[in-house]
TORMAR-530276 format. One record per residue (C-alpha): residue number from 1; z, y, x. Coordinates in steps of 0.05 Angstrom, whole numbers. Each point is the difference from the previous one (the first is absolute). Layout:
REM TORMAR-530276
+-----+--------+--------+--------+
:   k :     c3 :     c2 :     c1 :
+-----+--------+--------+--------+
: NUM :      Z :      Y :      X :
...
+-----+--------+--------+--------+
END
This chain:
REM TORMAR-530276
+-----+--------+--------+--------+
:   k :     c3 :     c2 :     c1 :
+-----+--------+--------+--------+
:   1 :  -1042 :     60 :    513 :
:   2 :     -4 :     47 :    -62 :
:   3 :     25 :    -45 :    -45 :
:   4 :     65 :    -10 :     46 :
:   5 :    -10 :     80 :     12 :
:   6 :     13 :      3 :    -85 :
:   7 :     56 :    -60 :     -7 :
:   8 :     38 :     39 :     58 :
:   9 :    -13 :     65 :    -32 :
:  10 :     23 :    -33 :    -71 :
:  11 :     59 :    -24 :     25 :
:  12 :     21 :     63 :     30 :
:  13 :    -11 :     28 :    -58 :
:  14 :     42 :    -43 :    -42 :
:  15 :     55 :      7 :     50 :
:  16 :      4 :     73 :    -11 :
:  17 :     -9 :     -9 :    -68 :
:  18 :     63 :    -44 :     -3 :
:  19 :     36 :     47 :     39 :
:  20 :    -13 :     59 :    -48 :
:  21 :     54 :     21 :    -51 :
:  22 :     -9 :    -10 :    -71 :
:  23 :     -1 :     49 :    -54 :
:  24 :     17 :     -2 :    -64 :
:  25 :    -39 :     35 :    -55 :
:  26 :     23 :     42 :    -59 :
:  27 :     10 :    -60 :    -44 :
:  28 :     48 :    -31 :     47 :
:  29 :     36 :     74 :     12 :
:  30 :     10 :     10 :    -76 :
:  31 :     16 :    -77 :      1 :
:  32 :     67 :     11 :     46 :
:  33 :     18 :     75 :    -30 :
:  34 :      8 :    -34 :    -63 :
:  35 :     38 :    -56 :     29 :
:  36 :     41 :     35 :     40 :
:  37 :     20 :     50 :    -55 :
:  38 :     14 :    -60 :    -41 :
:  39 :     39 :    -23 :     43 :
:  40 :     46 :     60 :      7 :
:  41 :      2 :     25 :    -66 :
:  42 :     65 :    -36 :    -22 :
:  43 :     34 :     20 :     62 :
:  44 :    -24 :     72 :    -13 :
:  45 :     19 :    -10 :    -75 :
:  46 :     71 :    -19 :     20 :
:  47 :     11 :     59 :     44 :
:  48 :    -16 :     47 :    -61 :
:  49 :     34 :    -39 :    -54 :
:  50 :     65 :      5 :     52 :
:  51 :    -10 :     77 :     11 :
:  52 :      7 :     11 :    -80 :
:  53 :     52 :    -19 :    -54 :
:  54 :      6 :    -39 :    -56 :
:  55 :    -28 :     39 :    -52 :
:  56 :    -62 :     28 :     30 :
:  57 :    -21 :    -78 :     17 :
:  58 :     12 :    -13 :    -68 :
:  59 :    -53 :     39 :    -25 :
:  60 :    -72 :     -1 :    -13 :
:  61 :    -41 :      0 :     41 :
:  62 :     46 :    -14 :     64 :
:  63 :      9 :     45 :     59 :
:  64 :    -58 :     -4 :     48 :
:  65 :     33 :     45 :     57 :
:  66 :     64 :      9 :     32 :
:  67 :     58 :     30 :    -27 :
:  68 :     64 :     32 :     30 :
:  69 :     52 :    -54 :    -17 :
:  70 :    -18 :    -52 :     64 :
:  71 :     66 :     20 :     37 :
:  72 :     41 :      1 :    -47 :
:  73 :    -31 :    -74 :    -35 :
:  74 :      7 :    -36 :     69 :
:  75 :     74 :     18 :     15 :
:  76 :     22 :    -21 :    -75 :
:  77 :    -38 :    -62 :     24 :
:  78 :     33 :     -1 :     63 :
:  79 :     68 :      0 :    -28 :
:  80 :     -7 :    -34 :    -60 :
:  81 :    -35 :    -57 :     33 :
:  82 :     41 :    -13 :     53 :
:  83 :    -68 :      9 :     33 :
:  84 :     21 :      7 :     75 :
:  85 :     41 :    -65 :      7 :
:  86 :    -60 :    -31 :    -42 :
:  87 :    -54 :     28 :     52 :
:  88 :     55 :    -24 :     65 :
:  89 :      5 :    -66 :    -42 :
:  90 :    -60 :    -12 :    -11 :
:  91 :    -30 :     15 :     71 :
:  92 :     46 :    -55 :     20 :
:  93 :    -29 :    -41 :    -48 :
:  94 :    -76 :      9 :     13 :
:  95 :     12 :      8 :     76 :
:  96 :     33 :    -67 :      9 :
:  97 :    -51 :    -34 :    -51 :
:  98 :    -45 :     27 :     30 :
:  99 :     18 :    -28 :     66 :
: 100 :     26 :    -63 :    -12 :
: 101 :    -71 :    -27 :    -39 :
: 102 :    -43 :     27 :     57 :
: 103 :     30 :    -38 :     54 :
: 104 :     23 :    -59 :    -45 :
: 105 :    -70 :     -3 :    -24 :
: 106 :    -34 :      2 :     66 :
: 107 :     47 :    -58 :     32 :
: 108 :    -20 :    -44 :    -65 :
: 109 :    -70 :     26 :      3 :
: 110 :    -15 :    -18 :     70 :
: 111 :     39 :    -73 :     -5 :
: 112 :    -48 :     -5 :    -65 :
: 113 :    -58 :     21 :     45 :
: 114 :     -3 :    -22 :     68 :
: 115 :     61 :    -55 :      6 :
: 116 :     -7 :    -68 :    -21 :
: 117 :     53 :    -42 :    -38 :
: 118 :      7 :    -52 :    -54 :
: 119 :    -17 :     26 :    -74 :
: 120 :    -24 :     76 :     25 :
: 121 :    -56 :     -3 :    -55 :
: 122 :     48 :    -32 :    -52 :
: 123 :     50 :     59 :     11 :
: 124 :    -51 :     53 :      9 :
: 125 :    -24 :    -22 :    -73 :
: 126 :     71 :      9 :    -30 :
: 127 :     10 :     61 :     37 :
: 128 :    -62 :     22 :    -38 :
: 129 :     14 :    -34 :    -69 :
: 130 :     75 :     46 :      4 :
: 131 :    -46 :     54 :    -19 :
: 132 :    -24 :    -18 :    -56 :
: 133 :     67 :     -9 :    -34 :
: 134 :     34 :     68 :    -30 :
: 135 :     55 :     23 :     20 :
: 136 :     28 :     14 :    -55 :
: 137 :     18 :    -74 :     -4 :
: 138 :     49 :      4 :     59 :
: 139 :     35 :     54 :    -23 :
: 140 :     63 :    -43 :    -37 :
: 141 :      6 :    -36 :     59 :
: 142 :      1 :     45 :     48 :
: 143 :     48 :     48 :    -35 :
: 144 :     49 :    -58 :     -5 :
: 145 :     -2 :    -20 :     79 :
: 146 :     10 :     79 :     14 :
: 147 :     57 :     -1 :    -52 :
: 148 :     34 :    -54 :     23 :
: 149 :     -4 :     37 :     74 :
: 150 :     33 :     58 :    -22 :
: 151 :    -62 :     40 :     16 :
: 152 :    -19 :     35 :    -61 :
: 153 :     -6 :     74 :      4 :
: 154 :    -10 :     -9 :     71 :
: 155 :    -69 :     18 :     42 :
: 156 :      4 :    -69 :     33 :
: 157 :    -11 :    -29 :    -70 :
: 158 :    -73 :     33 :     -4 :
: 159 :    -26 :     -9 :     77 :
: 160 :     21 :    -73 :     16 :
: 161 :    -35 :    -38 :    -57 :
: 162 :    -70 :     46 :     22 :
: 163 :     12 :     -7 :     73 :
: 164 :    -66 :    -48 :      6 :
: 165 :    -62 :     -5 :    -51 :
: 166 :    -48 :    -46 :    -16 :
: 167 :    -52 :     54 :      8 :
: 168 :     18 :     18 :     63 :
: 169 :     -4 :    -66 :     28 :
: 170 :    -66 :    -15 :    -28 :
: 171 :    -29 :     67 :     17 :
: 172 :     22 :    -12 :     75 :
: 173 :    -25 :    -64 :     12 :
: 174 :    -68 :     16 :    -31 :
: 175 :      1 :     70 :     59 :
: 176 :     26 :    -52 :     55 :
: 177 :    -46 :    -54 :    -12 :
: 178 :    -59 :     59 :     27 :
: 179 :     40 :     40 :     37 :
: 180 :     31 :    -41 :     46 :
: 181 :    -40 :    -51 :     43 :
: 182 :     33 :    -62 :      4 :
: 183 :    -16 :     -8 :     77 :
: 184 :     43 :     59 :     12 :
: 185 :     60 :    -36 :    -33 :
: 186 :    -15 :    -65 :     44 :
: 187 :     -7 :     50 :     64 :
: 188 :     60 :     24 :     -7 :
: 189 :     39 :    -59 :     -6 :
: 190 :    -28 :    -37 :     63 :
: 191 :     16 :     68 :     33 :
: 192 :     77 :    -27 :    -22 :
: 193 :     12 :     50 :    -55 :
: 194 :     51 :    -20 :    -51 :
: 195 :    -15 :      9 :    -74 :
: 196 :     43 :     59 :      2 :
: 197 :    -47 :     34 :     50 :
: 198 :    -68 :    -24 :    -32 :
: 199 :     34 :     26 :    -61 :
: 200 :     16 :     71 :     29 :
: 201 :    -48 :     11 :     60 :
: 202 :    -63 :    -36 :    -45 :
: 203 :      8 :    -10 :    -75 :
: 204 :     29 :     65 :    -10 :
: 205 :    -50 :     46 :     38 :
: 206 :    -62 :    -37 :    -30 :
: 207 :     37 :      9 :    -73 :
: 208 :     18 :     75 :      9 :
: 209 :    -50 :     26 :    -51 :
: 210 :     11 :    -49 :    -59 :
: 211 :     75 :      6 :     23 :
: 212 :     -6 :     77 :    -21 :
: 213 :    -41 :    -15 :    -59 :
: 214 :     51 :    -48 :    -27 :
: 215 :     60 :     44 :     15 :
: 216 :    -30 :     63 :    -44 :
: 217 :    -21 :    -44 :    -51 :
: 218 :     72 :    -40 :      3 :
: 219 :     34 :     70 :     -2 :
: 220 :    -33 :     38 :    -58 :
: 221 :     11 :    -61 :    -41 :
: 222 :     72 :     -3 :     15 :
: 223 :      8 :     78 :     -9 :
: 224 :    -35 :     -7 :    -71 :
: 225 :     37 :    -66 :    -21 :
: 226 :     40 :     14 :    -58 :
: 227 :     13 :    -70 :    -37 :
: 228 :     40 :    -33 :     49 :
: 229 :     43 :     57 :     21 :
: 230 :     10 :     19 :    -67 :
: 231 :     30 :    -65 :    -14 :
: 232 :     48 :     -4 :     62 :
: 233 :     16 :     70 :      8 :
: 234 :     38 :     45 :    -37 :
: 235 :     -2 :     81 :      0 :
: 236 :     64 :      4 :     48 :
: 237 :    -39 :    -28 :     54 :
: 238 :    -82 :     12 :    -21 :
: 239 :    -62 :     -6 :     28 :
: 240 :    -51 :     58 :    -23 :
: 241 :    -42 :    -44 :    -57 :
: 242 :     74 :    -14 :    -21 :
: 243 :     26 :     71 :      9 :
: 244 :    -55 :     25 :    -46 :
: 245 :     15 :    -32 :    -62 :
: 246 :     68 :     31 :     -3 :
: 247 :    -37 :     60 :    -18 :
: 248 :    -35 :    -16 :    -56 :
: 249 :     63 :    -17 :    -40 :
: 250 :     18 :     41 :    -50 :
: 251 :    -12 :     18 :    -73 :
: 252 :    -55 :     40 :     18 :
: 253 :    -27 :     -5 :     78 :
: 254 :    -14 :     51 :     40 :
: 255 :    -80 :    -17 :     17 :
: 256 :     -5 :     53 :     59 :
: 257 :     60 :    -24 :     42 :
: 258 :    -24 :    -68 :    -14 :
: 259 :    -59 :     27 :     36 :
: 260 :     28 :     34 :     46 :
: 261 :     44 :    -71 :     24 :
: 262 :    -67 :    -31 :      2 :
: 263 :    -24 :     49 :     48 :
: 264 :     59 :     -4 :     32 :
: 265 :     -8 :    -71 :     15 :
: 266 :    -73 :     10 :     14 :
: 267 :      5 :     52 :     53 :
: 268 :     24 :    -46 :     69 :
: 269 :    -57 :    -52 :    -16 :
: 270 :    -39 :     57 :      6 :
: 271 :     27 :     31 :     65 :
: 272 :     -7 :    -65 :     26 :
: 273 :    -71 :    -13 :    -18 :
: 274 :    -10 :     74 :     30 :
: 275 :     32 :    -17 :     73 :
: 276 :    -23 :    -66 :     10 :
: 277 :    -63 :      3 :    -49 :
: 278 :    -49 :     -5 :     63 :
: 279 :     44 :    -60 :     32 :
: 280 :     -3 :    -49 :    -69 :
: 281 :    -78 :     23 :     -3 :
: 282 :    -11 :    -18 :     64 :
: 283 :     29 :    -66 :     -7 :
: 284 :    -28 :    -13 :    -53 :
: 285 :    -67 :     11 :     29 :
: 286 :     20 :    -30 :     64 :
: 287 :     16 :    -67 :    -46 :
: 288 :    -65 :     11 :    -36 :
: 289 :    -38 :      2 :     66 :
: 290 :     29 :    -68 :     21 :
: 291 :     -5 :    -29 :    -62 :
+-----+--------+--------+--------+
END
């Protein structure tokens, strides 16, 4: 009887202890401060090199605090980059990239996961292998096809040949292959559900947090991507990466509306992040959870 008396007690006590919230010490606090200024210190350092001019950035040392020309840097930007058809452009751009890989990717992920067909591991393995090559090497080619369809300088030219990635695919059949049992599939089809309703009323509920995941990931990359556009688009029709090097042209550049394009540019992945910052970490930890 005691010694049950102490294994019951034990357990409850590792219960709570389970339960309890961890703490981190000062070694982890100082840890993240000096991550976290890390981590902001060249967006900080691009806000003050935009708010001063030329000659003071010049100097030695550099500027360490703001200075009074920020307004007037960001509209020379503005204007001289063309900078609010790149940011329209360019939302386009990463919005419908961003799109088309996540539910691309999750229709080839789940076939790759949970259907069965002649060859699946044969063309999962050069889905895979596409990686590995650079892309760099299809770069001829592909300028030639959108040449010869008239779509140079056109937005069409940068989001069709990234509509779908090799990442993506892999990365959602790895989530799908946990996430979603496979007797939930094969319940749903003796219910009489078409592939189009497993796909919408199953696949893509169980997929929702890698889905979100994916999309953030997909559309940072296409905001920041600057050697394909650069090579299909022109400055009549830009996308921000794009729009920025038309200001650094010039006998002698102008460093602090450089800077102040870059922030430019910088600012609506930040808004973004700062509305729907609790949404992506939440899928993401949502994804982790099920993973």
């Amino acid at each position: 009887m005691r010694a049950s008396r102490r294994a019951g007690t034990g357990g409850r006590r590792r219960r709570g202890g389970a339960g309890r919230t961890l703490r981190g010490g000062p070694v982890a606090l100082a840890v993240l401060v000096l991550f976290t200024v890390g981590s902001l210190f060249p967006l900080v350092w691009t806000a003050i090199a935009a708010s001063r001019d030329n000659g003071r950035l010049a100097q030695t040392p550099p500027p360490f605090w703001f200075g009074s020309h920020l307004l007037k840097n960001l509209g020379t930007a503005w204007s001289d980059a063309n900078m609010g058809l790149a940011l329209a452009n360019t939302t386009v751009v990463a919005g419908t990239i961003a799109l088309g890989t996540v539910i691309f990717s999750t229709l080839a992920g789940f076939a790759f996961a949970k259907l069965r067909f002649r060859l699946k591991n044969l063309l999962m393995l050069l889905v895979i292998g596409t990686m590995m090559i650079p892309p760099q090497l299809g770069v001829v080619p592909l300028f030639m096809t959108i040449a010869q369809l008239e779509w140079t300088n056109h937005l069409q030219a940068v989001v069709l040949p990234t509509l779908v990635s090799a990442f993506g695919v892999f990365f959602m059949r790895q989530y799908l292959l946990q996430a979603l049992p496979t007797e939930l599939v094969e319940a749903a089809r003796m219910d009489g559900a078409s592939s189009l309703r497993v796909v919408w009323h199953v696949v893509f509920p169980a997929a929702r947090p890698a889905m979100a995941v994916l999309g953030m990931l997909t559309f940072v990359q296409a905001w920041n991507d600057f050697f394909w556009p650069i090579i299909a688009l022109t400055q009549e029709n830009p996308t921000v990466q794009v729009a920025l090097t038309g200001l650094g042209r010039g006998y002698i550049p102008d460093q602090s509306v450089i800077m102040a394009g870059a922030l430019l540019g910088t600012l609506p992945l930040l808004l973004a992040f700062l509305l729907f910052g609790r949404q992506i970490v939440g899928g993401i930890m949502q994804g982790a959870v099920k993973g």
